[in-house]
C-alpha positions in Angstrom: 32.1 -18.2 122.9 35.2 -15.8 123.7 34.6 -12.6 124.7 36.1 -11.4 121.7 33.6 -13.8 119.5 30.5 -12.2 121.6 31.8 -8.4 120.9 32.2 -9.1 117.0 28.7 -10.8 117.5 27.5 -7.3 119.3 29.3 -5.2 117.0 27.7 -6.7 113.4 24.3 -7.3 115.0 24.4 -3.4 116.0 25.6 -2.4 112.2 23.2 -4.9 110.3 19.7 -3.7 110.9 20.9 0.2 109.9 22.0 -1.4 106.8 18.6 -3.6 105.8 16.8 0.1 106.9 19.0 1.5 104.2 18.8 -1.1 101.8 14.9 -1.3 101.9 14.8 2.7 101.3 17.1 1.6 98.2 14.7 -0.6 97.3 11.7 1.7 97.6 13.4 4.0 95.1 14.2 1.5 92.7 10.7 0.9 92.7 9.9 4.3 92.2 12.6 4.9 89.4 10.2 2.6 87.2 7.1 5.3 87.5 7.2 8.1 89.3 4.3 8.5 91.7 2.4 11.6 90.1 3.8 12.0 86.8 4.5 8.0 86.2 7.4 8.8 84.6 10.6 6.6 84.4 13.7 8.0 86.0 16.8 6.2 84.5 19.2 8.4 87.3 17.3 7.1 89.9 17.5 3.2 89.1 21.1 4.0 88.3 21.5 6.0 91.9 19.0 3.6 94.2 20.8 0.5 93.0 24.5 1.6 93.8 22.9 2.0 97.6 23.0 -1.7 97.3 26.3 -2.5 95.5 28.0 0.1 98.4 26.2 -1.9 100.9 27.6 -5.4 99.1 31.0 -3.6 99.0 31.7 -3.7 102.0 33.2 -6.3 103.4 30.9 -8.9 105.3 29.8 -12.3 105.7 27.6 -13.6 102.4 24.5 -14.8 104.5 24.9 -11.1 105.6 25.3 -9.6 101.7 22.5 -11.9 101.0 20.3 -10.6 104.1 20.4 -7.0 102.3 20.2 -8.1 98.8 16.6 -10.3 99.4 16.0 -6.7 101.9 16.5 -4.5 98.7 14.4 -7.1 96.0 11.4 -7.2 98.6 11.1 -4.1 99.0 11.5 -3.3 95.2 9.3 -5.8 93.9 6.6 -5.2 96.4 6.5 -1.4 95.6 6.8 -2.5 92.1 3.8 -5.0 91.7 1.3 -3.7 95.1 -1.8 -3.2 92.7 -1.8 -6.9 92.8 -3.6 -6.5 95.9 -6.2 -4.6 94.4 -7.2 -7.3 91.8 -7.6 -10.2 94.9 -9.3 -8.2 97.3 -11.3 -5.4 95.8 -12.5 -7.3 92.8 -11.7 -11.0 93.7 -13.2 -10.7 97.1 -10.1 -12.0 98.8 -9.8 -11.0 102.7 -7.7 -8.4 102.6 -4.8 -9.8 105.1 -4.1 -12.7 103.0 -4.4 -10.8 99.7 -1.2 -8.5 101.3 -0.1 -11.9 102.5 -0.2 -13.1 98.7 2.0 -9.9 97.2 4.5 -9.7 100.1 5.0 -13.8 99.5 5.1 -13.2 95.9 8.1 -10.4 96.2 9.6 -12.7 99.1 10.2 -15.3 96.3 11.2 -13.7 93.4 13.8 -11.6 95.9 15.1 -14.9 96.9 17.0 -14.7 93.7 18.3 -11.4 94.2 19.1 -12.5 97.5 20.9 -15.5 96.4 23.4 -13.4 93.7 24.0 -10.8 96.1 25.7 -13.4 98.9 27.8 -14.7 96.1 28.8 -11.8 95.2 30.0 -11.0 98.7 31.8 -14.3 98.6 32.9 -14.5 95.1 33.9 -10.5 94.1 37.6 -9.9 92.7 39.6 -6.6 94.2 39.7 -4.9 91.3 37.4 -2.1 91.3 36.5 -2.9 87.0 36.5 -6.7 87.8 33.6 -6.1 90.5 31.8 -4.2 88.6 31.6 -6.7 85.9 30.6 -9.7 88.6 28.0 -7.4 89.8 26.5 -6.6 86.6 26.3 -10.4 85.9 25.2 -12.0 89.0 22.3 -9.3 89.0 21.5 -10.1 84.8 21.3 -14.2 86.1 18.8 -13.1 88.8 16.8 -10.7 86.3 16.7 -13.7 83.5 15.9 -15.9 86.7 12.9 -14.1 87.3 11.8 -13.2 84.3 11.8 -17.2 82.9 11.5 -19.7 85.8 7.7 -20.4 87.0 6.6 -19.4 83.5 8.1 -16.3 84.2 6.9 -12.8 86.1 9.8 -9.7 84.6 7.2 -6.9 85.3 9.5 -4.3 86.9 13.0 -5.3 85.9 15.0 -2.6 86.3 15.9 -1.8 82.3 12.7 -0.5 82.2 13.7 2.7 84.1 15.8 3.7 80.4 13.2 3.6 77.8 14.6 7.5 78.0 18.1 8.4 79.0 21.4 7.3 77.9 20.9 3.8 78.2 18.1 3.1 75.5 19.7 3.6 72.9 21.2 -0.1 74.0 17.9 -1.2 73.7 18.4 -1.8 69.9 21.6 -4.3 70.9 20.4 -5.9 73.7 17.4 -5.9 75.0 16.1 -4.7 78.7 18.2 -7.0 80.4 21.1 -6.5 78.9 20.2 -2.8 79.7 20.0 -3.8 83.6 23.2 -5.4 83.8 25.3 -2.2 82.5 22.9 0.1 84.5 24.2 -2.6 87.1 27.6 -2.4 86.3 27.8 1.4 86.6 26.1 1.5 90.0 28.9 -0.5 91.0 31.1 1.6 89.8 29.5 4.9 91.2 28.9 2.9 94.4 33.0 2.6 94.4 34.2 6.0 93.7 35.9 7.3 97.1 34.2 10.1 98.4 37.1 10.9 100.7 39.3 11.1 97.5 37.6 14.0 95.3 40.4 13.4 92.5 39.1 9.6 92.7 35.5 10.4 92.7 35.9 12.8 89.3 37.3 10.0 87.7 35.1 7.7 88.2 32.0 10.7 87.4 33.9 10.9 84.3 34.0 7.1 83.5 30.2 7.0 83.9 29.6 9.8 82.0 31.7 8.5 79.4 30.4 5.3 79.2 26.5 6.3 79.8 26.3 8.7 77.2 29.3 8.3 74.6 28.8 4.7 74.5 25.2 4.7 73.9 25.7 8.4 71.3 28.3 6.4 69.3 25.8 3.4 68.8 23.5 5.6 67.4 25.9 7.3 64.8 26.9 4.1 63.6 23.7 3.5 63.1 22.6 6.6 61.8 25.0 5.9 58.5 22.4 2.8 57.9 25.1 0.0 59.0 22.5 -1.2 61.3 19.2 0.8 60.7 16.7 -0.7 58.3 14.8 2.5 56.4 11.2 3.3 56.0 10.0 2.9 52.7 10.2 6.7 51.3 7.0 6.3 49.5 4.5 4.5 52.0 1.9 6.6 54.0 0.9 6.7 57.2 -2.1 4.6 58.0 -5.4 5.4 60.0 -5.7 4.2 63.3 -9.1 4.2 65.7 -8.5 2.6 69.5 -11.3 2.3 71.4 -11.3 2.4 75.5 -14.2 1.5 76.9 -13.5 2.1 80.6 -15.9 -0.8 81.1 -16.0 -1.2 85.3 -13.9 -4.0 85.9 -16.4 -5.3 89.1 -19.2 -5.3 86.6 -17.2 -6.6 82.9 -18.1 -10.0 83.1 -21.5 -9.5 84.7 -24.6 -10.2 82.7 -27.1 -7.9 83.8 -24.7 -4.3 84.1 -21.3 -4.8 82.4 -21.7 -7.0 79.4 -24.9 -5.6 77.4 -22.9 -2.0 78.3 -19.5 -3.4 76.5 -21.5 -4.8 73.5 -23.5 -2.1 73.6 -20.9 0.4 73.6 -18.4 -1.0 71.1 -20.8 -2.3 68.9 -21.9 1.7 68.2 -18.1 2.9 68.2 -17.3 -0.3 65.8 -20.1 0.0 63.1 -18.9 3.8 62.9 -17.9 4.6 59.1 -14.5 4.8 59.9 -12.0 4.8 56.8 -8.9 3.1 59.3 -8.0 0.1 61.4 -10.1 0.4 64.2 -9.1 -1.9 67.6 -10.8 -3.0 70.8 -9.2 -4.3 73.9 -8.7 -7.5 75.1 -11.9 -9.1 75.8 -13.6 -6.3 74.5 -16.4 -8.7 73.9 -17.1 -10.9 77.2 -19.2 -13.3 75.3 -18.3 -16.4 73.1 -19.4 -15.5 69.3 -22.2 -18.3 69.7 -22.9 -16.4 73.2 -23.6 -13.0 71.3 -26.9 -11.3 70.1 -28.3 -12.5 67.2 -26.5 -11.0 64.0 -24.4 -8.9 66.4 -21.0 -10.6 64.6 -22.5 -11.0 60.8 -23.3 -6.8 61.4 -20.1 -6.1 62.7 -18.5 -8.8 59.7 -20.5 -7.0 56.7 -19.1 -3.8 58.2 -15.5 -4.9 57.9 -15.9 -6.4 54.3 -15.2 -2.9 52.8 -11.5 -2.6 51.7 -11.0 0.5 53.2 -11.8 -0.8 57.2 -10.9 -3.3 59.5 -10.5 -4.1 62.9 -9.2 -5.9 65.8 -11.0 -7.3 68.4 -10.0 -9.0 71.8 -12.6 -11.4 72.6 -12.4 -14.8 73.8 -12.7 -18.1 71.5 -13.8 -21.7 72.0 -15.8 -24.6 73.3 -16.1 -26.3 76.2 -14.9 -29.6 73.5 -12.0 -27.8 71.8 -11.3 -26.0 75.1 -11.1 -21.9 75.2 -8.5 -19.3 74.5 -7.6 -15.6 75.3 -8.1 -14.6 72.1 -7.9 -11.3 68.9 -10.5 -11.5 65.8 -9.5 -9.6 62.9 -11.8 -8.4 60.1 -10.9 -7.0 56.5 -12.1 -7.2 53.3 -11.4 -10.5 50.9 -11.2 -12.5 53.9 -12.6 -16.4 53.4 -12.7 -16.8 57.5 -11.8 -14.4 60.3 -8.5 -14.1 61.5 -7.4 -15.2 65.0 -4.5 -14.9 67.1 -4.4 -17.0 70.4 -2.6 -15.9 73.1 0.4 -17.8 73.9 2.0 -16.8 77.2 -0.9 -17.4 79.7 -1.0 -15.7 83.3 -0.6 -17.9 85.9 -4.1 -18.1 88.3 -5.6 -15.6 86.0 -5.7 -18.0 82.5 -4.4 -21.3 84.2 -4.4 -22.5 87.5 -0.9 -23.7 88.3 -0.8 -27.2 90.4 -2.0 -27.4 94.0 -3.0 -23.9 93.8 -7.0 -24.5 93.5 -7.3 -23.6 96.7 -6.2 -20.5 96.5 -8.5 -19.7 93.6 -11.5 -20.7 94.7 -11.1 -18.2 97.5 -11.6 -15.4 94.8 -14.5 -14.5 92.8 -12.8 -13.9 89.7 -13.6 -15.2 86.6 -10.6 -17.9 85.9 -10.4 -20.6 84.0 -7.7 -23.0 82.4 -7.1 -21.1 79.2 -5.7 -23.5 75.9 -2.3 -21.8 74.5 -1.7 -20.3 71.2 1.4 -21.0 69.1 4.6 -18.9 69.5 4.7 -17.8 66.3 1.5 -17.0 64.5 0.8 -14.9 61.3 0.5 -11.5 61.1 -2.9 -9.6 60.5 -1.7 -7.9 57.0 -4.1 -4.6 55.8 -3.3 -1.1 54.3 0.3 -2.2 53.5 1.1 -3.2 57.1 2.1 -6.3 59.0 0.5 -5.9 62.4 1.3 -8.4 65.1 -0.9 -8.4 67.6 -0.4 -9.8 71.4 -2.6 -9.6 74.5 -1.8 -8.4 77.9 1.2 -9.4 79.4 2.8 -10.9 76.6 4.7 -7.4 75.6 7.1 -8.5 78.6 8.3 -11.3 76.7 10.4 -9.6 74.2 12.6 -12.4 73.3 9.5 -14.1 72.6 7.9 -11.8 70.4 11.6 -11.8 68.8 10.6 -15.3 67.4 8.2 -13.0 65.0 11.4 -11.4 63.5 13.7 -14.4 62.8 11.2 -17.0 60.6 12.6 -18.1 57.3 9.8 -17.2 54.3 7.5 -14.9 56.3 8.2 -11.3 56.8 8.6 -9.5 59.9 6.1 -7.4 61.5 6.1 -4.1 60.7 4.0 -2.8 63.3 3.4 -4.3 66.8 -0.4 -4.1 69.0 -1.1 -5.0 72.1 -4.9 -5.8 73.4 -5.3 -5.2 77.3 -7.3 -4.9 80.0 -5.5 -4.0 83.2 -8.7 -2.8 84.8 -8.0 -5.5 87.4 -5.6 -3.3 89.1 -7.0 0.2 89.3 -6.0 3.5 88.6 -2.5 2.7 89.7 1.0 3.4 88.2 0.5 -0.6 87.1 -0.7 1.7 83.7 2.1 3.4 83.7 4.6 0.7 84.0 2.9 -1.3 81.2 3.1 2.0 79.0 6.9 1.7 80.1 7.2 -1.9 79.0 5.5 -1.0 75.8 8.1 1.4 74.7 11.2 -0.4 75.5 9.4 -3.2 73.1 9.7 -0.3 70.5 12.9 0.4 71.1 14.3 -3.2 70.9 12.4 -3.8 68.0 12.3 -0.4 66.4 8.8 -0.9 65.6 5.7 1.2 66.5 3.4 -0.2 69.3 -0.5 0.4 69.5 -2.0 -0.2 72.5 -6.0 -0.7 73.0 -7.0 -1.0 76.5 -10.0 -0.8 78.5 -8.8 1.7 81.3 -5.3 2.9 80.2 -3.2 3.2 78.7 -4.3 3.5 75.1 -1.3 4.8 73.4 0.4 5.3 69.9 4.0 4.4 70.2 6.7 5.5 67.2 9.5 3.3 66.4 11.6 5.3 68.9 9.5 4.9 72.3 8.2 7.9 71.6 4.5 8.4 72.6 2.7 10.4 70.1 -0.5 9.8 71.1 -2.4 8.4 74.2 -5.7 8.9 75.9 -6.7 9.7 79.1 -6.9 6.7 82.1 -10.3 5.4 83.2 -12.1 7.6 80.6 -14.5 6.3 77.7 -13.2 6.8 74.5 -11.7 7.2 71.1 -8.5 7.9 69.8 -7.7 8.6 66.5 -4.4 9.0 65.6 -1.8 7.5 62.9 1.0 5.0 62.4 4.2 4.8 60.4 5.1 1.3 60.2 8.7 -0.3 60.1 10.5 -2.5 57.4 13.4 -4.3 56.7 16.1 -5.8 58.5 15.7 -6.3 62.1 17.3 -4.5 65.2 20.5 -7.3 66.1 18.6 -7.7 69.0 15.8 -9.0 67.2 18.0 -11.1 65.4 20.1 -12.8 67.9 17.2 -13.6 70.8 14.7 -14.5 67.8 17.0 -17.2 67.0 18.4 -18.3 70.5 16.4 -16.7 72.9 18.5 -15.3 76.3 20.6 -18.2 76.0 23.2 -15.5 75.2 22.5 -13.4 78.2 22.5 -16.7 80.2 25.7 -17.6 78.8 27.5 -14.5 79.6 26.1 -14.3 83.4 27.3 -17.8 83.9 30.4 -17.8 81.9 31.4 -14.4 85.0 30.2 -16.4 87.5 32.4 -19.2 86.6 35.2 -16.7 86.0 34.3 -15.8 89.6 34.6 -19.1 91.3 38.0 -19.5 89.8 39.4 -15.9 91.2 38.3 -16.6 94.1 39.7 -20.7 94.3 43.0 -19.1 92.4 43.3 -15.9 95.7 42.3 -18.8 98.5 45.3 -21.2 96.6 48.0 -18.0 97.3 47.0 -17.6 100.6 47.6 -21.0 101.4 50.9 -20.9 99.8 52.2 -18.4 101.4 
């Protein structure tokens, strides 16, 4: 090596490791931006803010194994802020030793980076000049890594960054195109903001004024288009609010599933709270009931059945479903009046090593002391649970991630679309963390995309009315037994275009787009290298 090579060598090995410090500060905040520690609030300027760290970083120029160096920096660091709790579900209540149960989340957030880390070195290689151009390559590289983690390996989007603008100037995209589509113009503006010369104050107003523009009159004039009903569907003038009761048991998550403590106090508990004379829909939370039915007290469900056969009550219960010939599912009971057999909803999009053990992962499960199991799936689309006037859809856990799966709902010729949504949890696994908060986060940008109202039953929080809006009217306190009473408006008529679009072709679109700019980008950069050559 020259002793001009060695000095460059010198000179970027010097530069680099202030830049991964800075990059995994970025990071940190991103995480942060998606629930503030404290308040648990989302901060859409900070996700905005944290994220243009990185595309300045990205800017400047570099090799790509170096821009991918500080983009898998950045994701780690994210994603393992975002999703730590997981730790608390393997060691405290799965038993695991608690070095390999960090081991587990910092490998977890070391894989899903990679993808982040991948589109960040391409974009170091494949990035046009022009400041608008950039911007645009950024925003899609970042949407393919997003749809990347939120699809491949059955999927884990919990913290993408769209999250951070269920309030702000950005949700009112929701509507059009869903969280990621959110992400990638939050994306595209950090680049923008990360390009604005800060030596040049007349450059750095413009480009303050192009975000402003484009953050907020963008997003305003979407909504007065909509506001003349071109692409809002209206409520029914004459239909009522309907009842709700959501129960929160608070049930200790090391005792739920234990036969002598946590069980007789769940059926104990919600048994009472269920056979109250209640004149509303009353809901439990997933697994509410730990048993099987065949598993419960005797008469426990022909009590709770009798109950239910008045026309002015039901209820939905999270409780699971099954035999050891037909195999078992994660599943919702629902009971009303006129019914000939109980409905059921089956949840469809299982959690891996929680409800199915992916392959050559045994091992790993058998380390914990958790209660898993290989769980059978549910169909994508199943039938609404249909009392007081209202089409509720109900879905368990997780499954409010999936939004362009519960878009399927929306799109099915001959059966009406929900008109409110529900979702049945039990994130008790994971403490009194901001996990609660993040999932309340999710559950509104499901509202917004769909403009439908989302209840939420849980056992430790949080239990939550949702309006068509995001809005949370109505939520109880975290890791506190009780009852919330509270009503709900629900939503008809035509669906949000997001609805519409990913109910009938998924994030095929999204996927399109990100790879029709990265293609875009290949050529630019084949088309520059040709004119060099030439000349």
């Amino acid at each position: 090596m020259s002793a001009g090579a060695f000095a460059r060598a010198q000179s970027q090995q010097s530069t680099v490791w202030p830049a991964l410090c800075c990059a995994a500060g970025a990071g940190l905040a991103q995480a942060a931006s998606l629930a503030w520690p404290g308040s648990g609030q989302p901060l859409w300027w900070l996700q905005i803010a944290s994220l243009a760290v990185l595309a300045w970083l990205l800017a400047v120029p570099q090799g790509w194994r170096r821009g991918a160096l500080i983009g898998g920096v950045f994701a780690m660091a994210w994603l393992t802020g975002t999703f730590w709790w997981l730790y608390i579900s393997m060691h405290t209540y799965g038993g695991l030793a608690a070095p390999l149960a960090a081991a587990a989340v910092l490998a977890l957030a070391a894989f899903l980076g990679s993808y982040y880390a991948v589109v960040s070195g391409l974009f170091v290689h494949l990035a046009p000049k022009g400041r608008a151009q950039r911007a645009i390559v950024f925003a899609a590289f970042w949407l393919l890594a997003e749809l990347a983690r939120g699809v491949w390996w059955t999927g884990f989007p919990w913290g993408a960054g769209g999250y951070a603008h269920v309030q702000g100037p950005l949700a009112a995209l929701a509507r059009w195109v869903g969280v990621y589509g959110v992400g990638a113009v939050a994306a595209a503006l950090a680049m923008l903001l990360a390009q604005a010369r800060a030596c040049d104050v007349r450059s750095l107003r413009a480009w303050a004024l192009v975000l402003l523009i484009v953050a907020t009159g963008g997003a305003a004039a979407l909504d007065r288009l909509c506001a003349v009903e071109l692409c809002h569907s209206p409520i029914r003038a004459a239909k009522p609010a309907l009842p709700l009761v959501l129960l929160q048991g608070n049930i200790p998550q090391d005792e739920k599933f234990e036969p002598g403590s946590g069980v007789p106090m769940a059926l104990q508990w919600y048994r009472d709270l269920l056979l109250q004379p209640h004149q509303a829909l009353v809901v439990a939370p997933e697994t509410a009931l730990p048993l099987l039915p065949r598993q419960l007290p005797e008469g426990y469900l022909q009590g709770l059945q009798e109950h239910f056969a008045q026309p002015e009550r039901a209820a939905l219960i999270g409780l699971p479903l099954g035999s050891m010939e037909e195999g078992y599912t994660n599943s919702v009971m629902g009971l009303r009046a006129g019914q000939s057999q109980a409905y059921r909803y089956d949840k469809h999009h299982l959690v891996p090593f929680g409800e199915f053990i992916p392959p050559l992962f045994r091992w790993f499960t058998d380390l914990m002391h958790i209660p898993l199991g290989d769980f059978n799936r549910g169909a994508l689309v199943q039938p609404t649970f249909d009392w007081g006037g209202e089409r509720f859809a109900p879905h368990i856990c997780y499954e409010d991630l999936f939004g362009e799966e519960l878009a399927a709902l929306f799109t099915q010729p001959g059966r009406p679309a929900p008109t409110v949504l529900v979702n049945l949890s039990n994130i008790g696994w994971f403490g009194n963390t901001l996990a609660i908060d993040q999932h309340l986060a999710i559950a509104r940008m499901r509202a917004l995309e769909f403009e439908r109202p989302m209840v939420r039953a849980t056992n430790t929080g949080a239990t939550a009315i949702i309006d068509h809006r995001g809005v949370v009217t109505h939520q109880l306190a975290r890791h506190e037994r009780g009852v919330l009473a509270g009503q709900v408006q629900g939503r008809d008529g035509r669906p949000t275009p997001y609805a519409q679009w990913a109910g009938r072709w998924g994030l095929r679109p999204l996927w399109a787009l990100g790879a029709v700019a990265l293609l875009a980008a290949v050529a630019g950069r084949r088309r520059s290298t040709g004119a060099r050559h030439t000349g």
